[in-house]
Structure formats: C-alpha cells, structure tokens
N, C-alpha and C positions, 0 to 999 in steps of 0.2 A: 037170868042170863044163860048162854048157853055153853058146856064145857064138855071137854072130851075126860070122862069119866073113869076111872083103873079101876075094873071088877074082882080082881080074880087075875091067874097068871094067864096071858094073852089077851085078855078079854080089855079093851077097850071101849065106850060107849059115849055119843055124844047124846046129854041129858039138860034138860032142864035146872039149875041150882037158884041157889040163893045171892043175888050179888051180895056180897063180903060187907061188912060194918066196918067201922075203919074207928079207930080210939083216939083220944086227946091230940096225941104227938106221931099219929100214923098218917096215911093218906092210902087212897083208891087209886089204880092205873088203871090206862084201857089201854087191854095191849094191843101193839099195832102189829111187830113180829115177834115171834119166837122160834130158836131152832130148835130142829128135835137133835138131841144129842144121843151118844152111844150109850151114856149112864143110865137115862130113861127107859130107852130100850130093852136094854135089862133086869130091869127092874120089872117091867111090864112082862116082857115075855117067857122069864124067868119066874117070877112071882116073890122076888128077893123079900119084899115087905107086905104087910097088910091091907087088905084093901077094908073100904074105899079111901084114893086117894087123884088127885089132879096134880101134875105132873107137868114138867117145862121148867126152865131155869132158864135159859140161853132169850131174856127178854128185853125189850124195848117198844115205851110207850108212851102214853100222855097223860096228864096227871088229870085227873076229871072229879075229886074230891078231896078236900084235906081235913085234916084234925081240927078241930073248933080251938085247940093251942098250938098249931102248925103255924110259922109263921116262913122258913127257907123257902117251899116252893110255891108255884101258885097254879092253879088251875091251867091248863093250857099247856104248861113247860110239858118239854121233850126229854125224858127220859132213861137210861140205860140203867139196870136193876143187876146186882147180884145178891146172891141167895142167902149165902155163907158169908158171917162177917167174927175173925177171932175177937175174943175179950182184951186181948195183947195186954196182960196184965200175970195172968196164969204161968204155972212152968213151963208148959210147953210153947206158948209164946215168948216167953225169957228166952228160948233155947232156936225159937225163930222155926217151931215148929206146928204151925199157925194152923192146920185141918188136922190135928189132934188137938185140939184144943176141946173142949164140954161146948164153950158158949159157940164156938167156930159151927161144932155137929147139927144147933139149934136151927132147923131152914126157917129164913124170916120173911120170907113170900107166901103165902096161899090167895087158892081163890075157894077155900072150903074142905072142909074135912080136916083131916091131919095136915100139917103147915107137910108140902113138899116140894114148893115150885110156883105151880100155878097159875105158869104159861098158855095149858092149853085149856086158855079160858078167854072170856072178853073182858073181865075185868078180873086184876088183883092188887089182893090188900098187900101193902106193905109195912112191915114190924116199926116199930120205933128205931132200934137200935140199926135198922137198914137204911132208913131213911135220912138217919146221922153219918152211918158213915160208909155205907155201901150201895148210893145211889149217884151218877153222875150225869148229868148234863149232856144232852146231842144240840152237837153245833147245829147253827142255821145249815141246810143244803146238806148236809150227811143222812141219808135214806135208812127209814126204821130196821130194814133188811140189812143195812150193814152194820148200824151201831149192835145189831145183836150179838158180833163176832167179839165183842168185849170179853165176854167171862172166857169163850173158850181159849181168846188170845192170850189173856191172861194165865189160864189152863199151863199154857204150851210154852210160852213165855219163863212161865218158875222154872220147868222142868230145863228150860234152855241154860236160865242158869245156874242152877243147882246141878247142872251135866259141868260145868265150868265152861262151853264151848268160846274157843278163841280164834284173834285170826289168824290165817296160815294153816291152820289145822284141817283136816279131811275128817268128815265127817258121814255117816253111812245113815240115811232114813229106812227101814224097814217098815212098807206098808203107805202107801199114797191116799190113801183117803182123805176125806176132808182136814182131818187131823195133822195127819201125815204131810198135807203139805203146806199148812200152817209150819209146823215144823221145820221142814225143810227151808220157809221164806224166813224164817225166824233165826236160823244157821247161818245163812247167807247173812242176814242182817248184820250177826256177829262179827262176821267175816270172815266165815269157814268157809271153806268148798265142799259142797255136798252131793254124794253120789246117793240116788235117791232107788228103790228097788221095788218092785209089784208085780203082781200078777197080770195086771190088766194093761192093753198097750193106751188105751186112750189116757190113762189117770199116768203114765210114766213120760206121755207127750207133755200133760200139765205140768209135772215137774219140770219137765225142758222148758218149757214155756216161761215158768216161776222162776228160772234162775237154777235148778240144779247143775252140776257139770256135768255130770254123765248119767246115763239111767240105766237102769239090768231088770232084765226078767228076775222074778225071785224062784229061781230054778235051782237044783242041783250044783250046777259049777259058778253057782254067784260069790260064792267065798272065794274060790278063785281069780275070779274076774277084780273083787278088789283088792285081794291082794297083789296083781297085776300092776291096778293103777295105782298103788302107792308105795313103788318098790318096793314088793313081797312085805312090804310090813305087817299091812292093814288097816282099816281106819283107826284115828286117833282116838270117838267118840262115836258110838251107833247106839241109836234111838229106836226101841220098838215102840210102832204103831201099830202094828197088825196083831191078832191073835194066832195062838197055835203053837203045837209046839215048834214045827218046822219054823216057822216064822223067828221064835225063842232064839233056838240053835243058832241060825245065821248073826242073830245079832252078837251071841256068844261068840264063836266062830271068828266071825270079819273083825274085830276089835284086836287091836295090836297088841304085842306083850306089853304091859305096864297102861294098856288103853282104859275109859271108859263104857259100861253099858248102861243106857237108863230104860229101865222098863216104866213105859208108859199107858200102854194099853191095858193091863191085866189090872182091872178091878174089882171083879165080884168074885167072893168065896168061890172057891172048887178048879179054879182057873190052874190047871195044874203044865207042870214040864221037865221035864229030868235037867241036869247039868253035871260034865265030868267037873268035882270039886276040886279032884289034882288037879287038873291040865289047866282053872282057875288059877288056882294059888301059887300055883309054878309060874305063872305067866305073869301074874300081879295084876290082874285084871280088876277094877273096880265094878261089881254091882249094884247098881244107883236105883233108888226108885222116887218116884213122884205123883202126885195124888192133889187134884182140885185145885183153887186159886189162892193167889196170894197178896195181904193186903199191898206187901214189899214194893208189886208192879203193879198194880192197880192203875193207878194214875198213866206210866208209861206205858200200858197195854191202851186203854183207850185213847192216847196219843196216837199211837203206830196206826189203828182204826181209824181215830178219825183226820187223821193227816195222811190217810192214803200210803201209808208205807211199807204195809203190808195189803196184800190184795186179797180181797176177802168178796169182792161180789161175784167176781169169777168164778166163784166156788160155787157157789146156788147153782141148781142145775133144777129142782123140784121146786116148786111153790104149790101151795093147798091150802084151800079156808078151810077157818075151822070145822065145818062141816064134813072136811074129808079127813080127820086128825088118822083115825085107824087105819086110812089108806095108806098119810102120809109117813106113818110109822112103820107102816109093812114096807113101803118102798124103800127106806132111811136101813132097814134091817139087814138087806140082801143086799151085799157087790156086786155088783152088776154093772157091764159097761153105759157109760153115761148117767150114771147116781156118784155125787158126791153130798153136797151139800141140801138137807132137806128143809124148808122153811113153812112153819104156817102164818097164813095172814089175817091180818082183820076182816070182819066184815064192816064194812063203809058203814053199814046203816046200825049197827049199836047204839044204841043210846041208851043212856039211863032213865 
C-alpha cells in the first residue's frame, strides 16, 4: 500500500509499505479521510521523535478486515478511530487525569513502523484495546471528511470544559484557525459570548460567520478593545490557540481579575513565553492547560459532529490525496489567507 512516510525532521515521503497484519481481537481500516493536524506537523517539521514513522490521527474510515475473534464490527461498517484510549483504572485516571495516563501514551493506530497514527496511509491496523473502546460508528449520510472532526472536537471540547466556560459569560478566542474556531463554536455552544481575535481578515469573517460576537485584529490595542466590550473588566475566560509569545500575553492580558486563561496551543517542548507572575497572582488569574482527548466527551463530541451542531465542513478549505501528503502538510503548516482546515483523501481505487 501506499503511505506518506516521516524520514527525518521535514522530510516526508510517500513509499511503498506493507499493508498492516491485523491480530485475533484487531481489525484493518481503509482510511477514507484524515486530517492533518498541528501535533503532526510538528513533529514532522520539528523532528520531535524518531524516524521512521506514519503519522495521522485525525481518521475516518471503513473496516476492510477483522480479527479471526473479532466479532462487534464487520467489514464494510463506517468508522471514526481515536488513537489514544486511557486504562481509567490508573491514578492518574482516578484523578480524571486521562493523557497522563502510561496506557492513554500507548498510540493504538498504525499503518507500520512505530504505532503513531497511521492516517496518512490507505490502510490501518487498529489495536485491540481501540477497537473496544476508542472506535465509534459514522451514521448513514455523515461524509468521511466530516466524521474526522471527532478526535479534534473532542480535543477542544475537554479544554471547553475544563476552562469551566458558562453561559452569560464573555469569552476571548485567541487565534482563529481551524482550531480556534472549533473553539470559538464550542463557547457559543456553552453559551458564552465570544469575542474571537486573528490576524487574518478572512479567518475573523469565519468567526462572524460561526457565531462569534465581535472579532479584533490581534494588534496592539486588542486588550483594549476588549476590555471596552466588557466594561473595562475583560474577558471572563480566554483560550489560546495561536502560538507566540504575543499571542500568550493578550490571553494573559484580556482575562479579568479573578478570570480564567487556557492554554491550548503550546505543545511541544521549547514552546517558551514570559509572564508577569505578580500582576497574575494579584489579579487571581487562573492558568489552565489542556492536552489531547478525553474519554469523559467522547461520545458527546461525535454527537455535536455528527448531528451537525458544531460546523466542521466549512472548515476544509484544502483537500489532497494521498499522493500529495507532503504538499498537504506544507500547506496545513503556513497561515495563510484561505488555509484552514487541511484534509487527505482516499484514493477510490485501493484495494487490497
């Protein structure tokens, strides 16, 4: 089969492999999509881990072999995979702290090499314990390009509420990208009001569009701006999605005395940013962070998907077969007006 290959930091390559064995209580996908997400990316361009590895999480597909003791799925069913599933057994799942978990760490996707994913392939094996409990069903009529917004929604989802986001409350998104405005519809859902902020005008119209209230250049006088709109307070609850440290500050910044901040965006080692620790601790500011999916919303994440309540096709702006994975990765990497959401597709004629 054919896969988009991790060599080396930057180096992607689409190669030849081995379609994946599949064990007793496992089974084979063929993936139909995957998105490329931001974690990938850097990984890939960073060189964060060892190569070789095949890469993808964000997947959705059709089941095209099962385990010779498999008996839940069957051939043909549709799909939606996450990678990560806790042991919820462990302390750190006692404590509801479910991606520090050991077994949570173990990725139960590949399509080869080190288990990492194994999206940007046409076919991956999925683990036993994935198949138990971190695999769910695509309704009739939900498009393999949408069910793949499951793991990220879920992503954005924990962080919504582990922010505690309520309604009545003003809310501040930092950073409109794909992410970001998952987030932002995810707030609203809550039933905040969310003043949403970027650099770019077309991703701050998609906010308007989503449901934000108001939108700001992410400029200079944007702490200003909302402290304006929520009598001089400032938002209740600001969510970074953007990197940087500028980006950092504002979320610092625009958060009310006694507010929350959740850092969402900064995941990989070395991601640095200053902070005045008094002008924190005087203000009572909480610093929140949040990191990957959770079994908690599992279920109500691919609800919100696949009952259309959060908008998620809108976001695609790229499609690519697999044949273009390193293009589609180059283009997924760079903001730029009109990139949000990056997806790769099958090819029709796979077969085993």
């Amino acid at each position: 089969m054919r896969a988009a290959v991790y060599r080396g930091p930057g180096i992607l390559r689409v190669e030849e492999v081995p379609v994946p064995e599949v064990g007793l209580q496992e089974m084979l996908v063929k993936v139909d999509a995957c998105g490329v997400c931001g974690t990938d990316i850097k990984k890939i361009e960073r060189g964060l881990l060892p190569a070789p590895r095949i890469f993808g999480h964000e997947i959705a597909g059709t089941v095209a072999r099962r385990g010779a003791s498999l008996s839940r799925f069957r051939e043909g069913d549709r799909v939606v995979l996450h990678h990560h599933i806790p042991c919820r057994t462990c302390f750190y799942c006692r404590a509801g702290a479910y991606a520090q978990c050991e077994g949570f760490k173990r990725n139960g996707t590949t399509a080869g090499f080190e288990p990492a994913g194994g999206g940007f392939a046409e076919y991956v094996r999925v683990l036993d314990w994935i198949v138990e409990r971190g695999t769910i069903p695509i309704p009739a009529g939900v498009a393999a390009e949408v069910a793949a917004f499951v793991e990220p929604v879920n992503t954005c989802l924990k962080a919504v509420r582990k922010a505690r986001v309520a309604r009545e409350e003003t809310v501040l998104v930092v950073g409109q990208g794909a992410i970001g405005l998952l987030l932002t519809q995810l707030c609203r859902w809550a039933g905040a009001d969310v003043i949403a902020s970027d650099l770019l005008p077309d991703r701050l119209e998609a906010s308007r569009r989503l449901g934000a209230a108001a939108v700001l250049s992410a400029s200079s006088d944007m702490v200003r701006e909302v402290r304006t709109l929520t009598g001089g307070r400032g938002a209740d609850c600001t969510f970074l999605a953007a990197l940087g440290p500028a980006a950092f500050a504002h979320a610092v910044d625009a958060a009310r005395p006694g507010g929350r901040i959740m850092v969402f965006a900064a995941t990989s080692p070395g991601e640095a940013a200053t902070v005045d620790l008094g002008a924190l601790c005087a203000a009572e500011k909480e610093l929140l962070t949040s990191y990957s999916a959770s079994v908690e919303v599992q279920d109500l994440a691919a609800q919100l998907v696949f009952g259309r309540e959060i908008r998620v096709e809108e976001l695609i702006t790229h499609r690519f077969p697999l044949e273009e994975a390193p293009r589609a990765v180059e283009v997924a990497s760079r903001p730029a007006p009109g990139v949000l959401k990056v997806v790769l597709q099958a090819d029709a004629g796979a077969t085993l």
